[in-house]
KOLGUNU-807022 format. One record per residue (C-alpha): residue number from 1; x, y, z. Coordinates in steps of 0.5 Angstrom, whole numbers, plus 2048, in hexadecimal, padded with zeros to 3 digits. Each point is the difference from the previous one (the first is absolute). Layout:
N
resi; east; north; up
NUM; X; Y; Z;
...
% end
This chain:
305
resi; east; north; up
1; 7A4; 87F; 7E7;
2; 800; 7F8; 803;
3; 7FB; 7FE; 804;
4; 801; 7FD; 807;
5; 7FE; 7F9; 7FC;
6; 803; 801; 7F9;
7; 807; 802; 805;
8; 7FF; 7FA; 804;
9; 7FF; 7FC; 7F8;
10; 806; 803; 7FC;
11; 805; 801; 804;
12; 800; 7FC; 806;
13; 7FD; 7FA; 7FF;
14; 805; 7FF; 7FA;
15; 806; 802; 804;
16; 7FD; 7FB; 806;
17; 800; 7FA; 7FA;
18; 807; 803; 7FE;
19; 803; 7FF; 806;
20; 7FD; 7FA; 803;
21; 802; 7FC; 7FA;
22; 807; 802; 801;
23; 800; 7FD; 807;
24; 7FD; 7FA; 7FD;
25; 805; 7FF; 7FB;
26; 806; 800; 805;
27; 7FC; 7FC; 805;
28; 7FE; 7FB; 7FA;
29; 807; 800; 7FE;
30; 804; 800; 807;
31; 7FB; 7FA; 801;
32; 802; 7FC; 7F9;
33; 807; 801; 802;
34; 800; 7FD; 807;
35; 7FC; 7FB; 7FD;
36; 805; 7FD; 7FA;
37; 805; 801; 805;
38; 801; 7F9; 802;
39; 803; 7FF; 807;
40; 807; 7FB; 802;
41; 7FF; 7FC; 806;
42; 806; 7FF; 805;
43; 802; 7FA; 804;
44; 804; 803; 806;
45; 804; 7FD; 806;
46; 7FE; 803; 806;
47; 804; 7FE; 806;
48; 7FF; 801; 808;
49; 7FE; 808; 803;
50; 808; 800; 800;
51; 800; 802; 7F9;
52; 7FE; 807; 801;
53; 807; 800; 805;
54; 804; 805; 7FA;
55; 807; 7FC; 805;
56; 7FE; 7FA; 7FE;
57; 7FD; 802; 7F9;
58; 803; 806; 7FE;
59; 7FC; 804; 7FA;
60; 807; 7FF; 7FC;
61; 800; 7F8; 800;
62; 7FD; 7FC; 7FB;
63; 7FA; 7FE; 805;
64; 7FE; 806; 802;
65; 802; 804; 7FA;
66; 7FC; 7FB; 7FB;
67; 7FA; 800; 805;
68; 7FF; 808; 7FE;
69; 802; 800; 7FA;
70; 7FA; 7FB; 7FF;
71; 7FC; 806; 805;
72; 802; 805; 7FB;
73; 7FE; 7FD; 7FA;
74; 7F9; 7FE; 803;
75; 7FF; 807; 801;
76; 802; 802; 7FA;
77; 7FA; 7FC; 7FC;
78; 7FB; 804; 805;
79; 7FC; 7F9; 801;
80; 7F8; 801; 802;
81; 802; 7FB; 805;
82; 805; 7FA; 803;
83; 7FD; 7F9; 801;
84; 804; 7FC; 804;
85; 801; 7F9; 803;
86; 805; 7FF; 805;
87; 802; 7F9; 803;
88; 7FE; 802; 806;
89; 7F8; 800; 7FF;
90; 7FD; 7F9; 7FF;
91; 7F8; 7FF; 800;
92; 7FD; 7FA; 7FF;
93; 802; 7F9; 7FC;
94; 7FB; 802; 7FA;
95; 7FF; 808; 802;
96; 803; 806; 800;
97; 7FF; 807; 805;
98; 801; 806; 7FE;
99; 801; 807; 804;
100; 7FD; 807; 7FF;
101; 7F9; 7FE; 801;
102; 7FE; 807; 805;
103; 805; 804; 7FB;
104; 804; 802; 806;
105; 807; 7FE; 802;
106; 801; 7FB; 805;
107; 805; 800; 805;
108; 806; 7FD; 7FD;
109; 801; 7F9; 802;
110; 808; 7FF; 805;
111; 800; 7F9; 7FC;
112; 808; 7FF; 804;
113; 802; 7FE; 806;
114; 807; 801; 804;
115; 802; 806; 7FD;
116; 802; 807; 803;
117; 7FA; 805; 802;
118; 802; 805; 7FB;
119; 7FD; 7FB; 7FB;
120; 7F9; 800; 803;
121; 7FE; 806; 800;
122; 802; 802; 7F9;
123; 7FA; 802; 7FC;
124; 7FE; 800; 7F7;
125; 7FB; 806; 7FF;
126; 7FC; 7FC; 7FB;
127; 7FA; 801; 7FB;
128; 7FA; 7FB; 7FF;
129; 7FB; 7FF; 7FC;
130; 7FA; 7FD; 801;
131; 7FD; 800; 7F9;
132; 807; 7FC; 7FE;
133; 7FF; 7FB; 805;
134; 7F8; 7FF; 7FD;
135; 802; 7FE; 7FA;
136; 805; 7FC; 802;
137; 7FA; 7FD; 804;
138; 7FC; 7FF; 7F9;
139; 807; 7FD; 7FB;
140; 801; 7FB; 805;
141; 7F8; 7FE; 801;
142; 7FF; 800; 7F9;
143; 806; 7FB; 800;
144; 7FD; 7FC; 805;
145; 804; 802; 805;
146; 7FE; 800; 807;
147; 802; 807; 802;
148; 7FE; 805; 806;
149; 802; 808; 800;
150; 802; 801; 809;
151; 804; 805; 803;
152; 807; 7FF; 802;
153; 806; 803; 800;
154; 807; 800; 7FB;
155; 804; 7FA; 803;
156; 808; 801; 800;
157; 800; 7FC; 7F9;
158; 7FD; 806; 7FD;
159; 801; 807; 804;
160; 808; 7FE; 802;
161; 802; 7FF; 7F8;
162; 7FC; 805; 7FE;
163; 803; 805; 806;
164; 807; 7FE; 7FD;
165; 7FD; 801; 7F9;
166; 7FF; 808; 802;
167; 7F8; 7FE; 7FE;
168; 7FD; 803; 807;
169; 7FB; 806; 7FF;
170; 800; 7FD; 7F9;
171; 7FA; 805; 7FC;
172; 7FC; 7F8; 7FE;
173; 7FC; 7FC; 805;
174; 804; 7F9; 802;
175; 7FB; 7FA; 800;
176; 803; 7FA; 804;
177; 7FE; 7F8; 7FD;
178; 800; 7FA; 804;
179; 804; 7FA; 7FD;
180; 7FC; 7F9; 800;
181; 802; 7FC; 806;
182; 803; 7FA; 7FD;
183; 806; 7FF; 7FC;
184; 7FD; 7FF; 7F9;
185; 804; 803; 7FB;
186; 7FB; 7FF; 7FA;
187; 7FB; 804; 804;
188; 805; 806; 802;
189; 801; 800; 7F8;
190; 7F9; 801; 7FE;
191; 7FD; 805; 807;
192; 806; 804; 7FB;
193; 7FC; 7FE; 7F9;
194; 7FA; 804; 804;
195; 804; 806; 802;
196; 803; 801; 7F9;
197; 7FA; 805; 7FD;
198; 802; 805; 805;
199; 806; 801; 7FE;
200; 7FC; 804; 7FA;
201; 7FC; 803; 805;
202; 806; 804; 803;
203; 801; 7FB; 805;
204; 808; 7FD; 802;
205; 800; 7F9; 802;
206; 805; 800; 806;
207; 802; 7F9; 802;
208; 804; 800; 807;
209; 803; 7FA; 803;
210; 808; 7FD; 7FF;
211; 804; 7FD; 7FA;
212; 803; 7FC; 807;
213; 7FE; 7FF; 806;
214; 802; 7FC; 805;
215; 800; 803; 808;
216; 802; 7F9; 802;
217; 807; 801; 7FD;
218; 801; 807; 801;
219; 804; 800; 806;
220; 807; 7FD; 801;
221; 805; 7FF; 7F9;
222; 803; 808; 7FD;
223; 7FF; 7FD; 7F9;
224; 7F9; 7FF; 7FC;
225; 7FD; 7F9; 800;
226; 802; 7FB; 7FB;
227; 7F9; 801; 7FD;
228; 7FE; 807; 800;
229; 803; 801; 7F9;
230; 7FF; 7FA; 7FD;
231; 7F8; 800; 801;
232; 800; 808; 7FF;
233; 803; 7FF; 7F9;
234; 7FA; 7FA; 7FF;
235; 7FB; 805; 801;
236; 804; 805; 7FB;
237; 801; 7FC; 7FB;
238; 7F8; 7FE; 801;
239; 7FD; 807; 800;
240; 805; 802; 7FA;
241; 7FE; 7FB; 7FC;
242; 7FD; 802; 7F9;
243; 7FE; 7FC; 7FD;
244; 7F8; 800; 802;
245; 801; 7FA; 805;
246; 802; 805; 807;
247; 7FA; 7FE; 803;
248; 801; 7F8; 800;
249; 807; 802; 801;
250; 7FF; 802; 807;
251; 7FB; 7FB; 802;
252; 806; 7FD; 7FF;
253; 804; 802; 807;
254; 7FC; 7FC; 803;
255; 804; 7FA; 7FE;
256; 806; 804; 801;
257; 806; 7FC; 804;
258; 801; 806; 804;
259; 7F9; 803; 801;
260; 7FE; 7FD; 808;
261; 808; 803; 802;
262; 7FE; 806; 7FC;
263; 7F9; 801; 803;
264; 7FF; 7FB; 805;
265; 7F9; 804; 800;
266; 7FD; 802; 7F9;
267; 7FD; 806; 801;
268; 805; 805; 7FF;
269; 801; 7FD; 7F9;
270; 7F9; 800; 7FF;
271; 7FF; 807; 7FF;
272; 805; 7FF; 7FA;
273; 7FB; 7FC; 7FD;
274; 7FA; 804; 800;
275; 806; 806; 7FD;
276; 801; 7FB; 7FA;
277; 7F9; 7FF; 800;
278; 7FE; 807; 7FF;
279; 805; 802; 7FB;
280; 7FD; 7FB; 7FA;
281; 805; 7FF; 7FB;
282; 804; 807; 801;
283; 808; 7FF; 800;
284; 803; 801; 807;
285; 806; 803; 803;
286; 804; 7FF; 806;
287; 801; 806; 804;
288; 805; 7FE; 806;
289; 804; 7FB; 801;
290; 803; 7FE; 807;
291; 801; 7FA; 804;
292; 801; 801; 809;
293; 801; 7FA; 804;
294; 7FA; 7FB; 7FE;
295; 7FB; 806; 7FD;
296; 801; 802; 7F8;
297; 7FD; 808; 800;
298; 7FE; 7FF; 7F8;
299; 7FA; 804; 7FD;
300; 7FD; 801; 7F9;
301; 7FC; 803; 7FB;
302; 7FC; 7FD; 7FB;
303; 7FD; 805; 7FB;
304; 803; 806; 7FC;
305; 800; 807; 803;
% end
């Protein structure tokens, strides 16, 4: 008959190591999945709070139905969190912001003016993640980056692209980045260069802006601008470009003919620039083409799936 010590010895113990290297096993195996999994970065055009109007932009019309299907696939590759650079942050001429600092979220920022009631008070139930946020800190500070973590909240050019993209709720936590405050696309460039080892770390890049934005000549004339399309298929062309030279290519814009009619303010463009940065060498796809009055809604992804 087994003692109390030599039952603990041949039969628990053994059945404890047993079971304990099992969940190890998986764990090691889930944790190497995750990180091989190498995640795509996006560029998405993002609009004004209207965007959520579904009269407007039916689910069904390619707007709509492009954004969702681009919220749909960043579902679909169950991402630890979402890095995103809007157009509508900028910090310092030489130094960046980034939110998530106390690890609670903020309330979001009504960054609009002049539209219906309804459109502030619409909400975007979100995780943050102050851990994320750190090291996002570091990477930047390790490059010689001046960076500093603070508590703000998502500004439309995140949660409205996002809320028509169906990512509300969305089971990982979503840090916001600021832009530089200068029109230096080499910089922009290079801020996406020190994101790119993120991505191996189960992170998407999520750059939010506009292909064409020209507020100035929305109004007035039905027909699209003379120089929306034009200048949307220069970026095209650019971000399509295989050849090893896409970086340089879309530094380029900045001597496009077309590029102060198309954004006679860069910082909407810029946030492609941090995009193409961050994807490295990776082939892009086009995921939405469409042309309104002096706007080009277009969005990409850089890297497989």
């Amino acid at each position: 008959m087994f003692s109390t010590r030599s039952f603990l010895y041949f039969i628990v113990f053994p059945l404890v190591v047993f079971f304990a290297s099992r969940v190890y096993r998986q764990y090691y195996t889930d944790t190497l999945q995750t990180m091989s999994t190498k995640m795509p970065v996006y560029f998405v055009s993002h609009g004004g709070p209207n965007l959520l109007d579904d009269t407007e932009y039916p689910p069904d019309r390619s707007i709509g139905k492009g954004l969702r299907a681009i919220g749909d696939e960043i579902r679909s590759l169950a991402p630890r969190g979402m890095v995103v650079i809007s157009g509508h942050w900028e910090a310092g001429r030489t130094s960046l912001l980034v939110n998530g600092k106390s690890g609670f979220p903020q309330p979001l920022i009504y960054d609009f003016y002049g539209f219906p009631a309804e459109y502030y008070k619409q909400q975007f139930p979100h995780q943050v993640d102050p851990q994320l946020t750190q090291q996002l800190v570091n990477m930047f500070t390790n490059a010689n980056v001046g960076i500093e973590a603070v508590d703000r909240g998502l500004d439309h050019g995140v949660w409205v692209v996002l809320k028509k993209a169906g990512l509300d709720n969305a089971p990982f936590p979503i840090v916001q980045l600021s832009l530089y405050h200068n029109d230096s696309m080499d910089m922009h460039l290079l801020m996406g260069a020190v994101l790119e080892p993120l991505r191996d770390q189960g992170i998407v890049i999520v750059g939010s802006g506009m292909a064409v934005h020209n507020l100035r000549d929305l109004f007035g004339s039905p027909s699209v601008r003379p120089y929306v399309k034009p200048f949307d298929k220069e970026i095209e062309r650019a971000v399509l470009d295989n050849s090893g030279d896409r970086k340089n290519k879309v530094a380029m814009l900045s001597e496009s003919k077309f590029l102060r009619q198309a954004h006679p303010s860069l910082e909407h463009l810029m946030p492609l620039h941090v995009a193409v940065g961050a994807a490295g060498a990776d082939r892009a796809k086009k995921l939405l083409e469409a042309y309104q009055l002096s706007l080009s809604w277009s969005c990409y992804r850089f890297g497989n799936l």
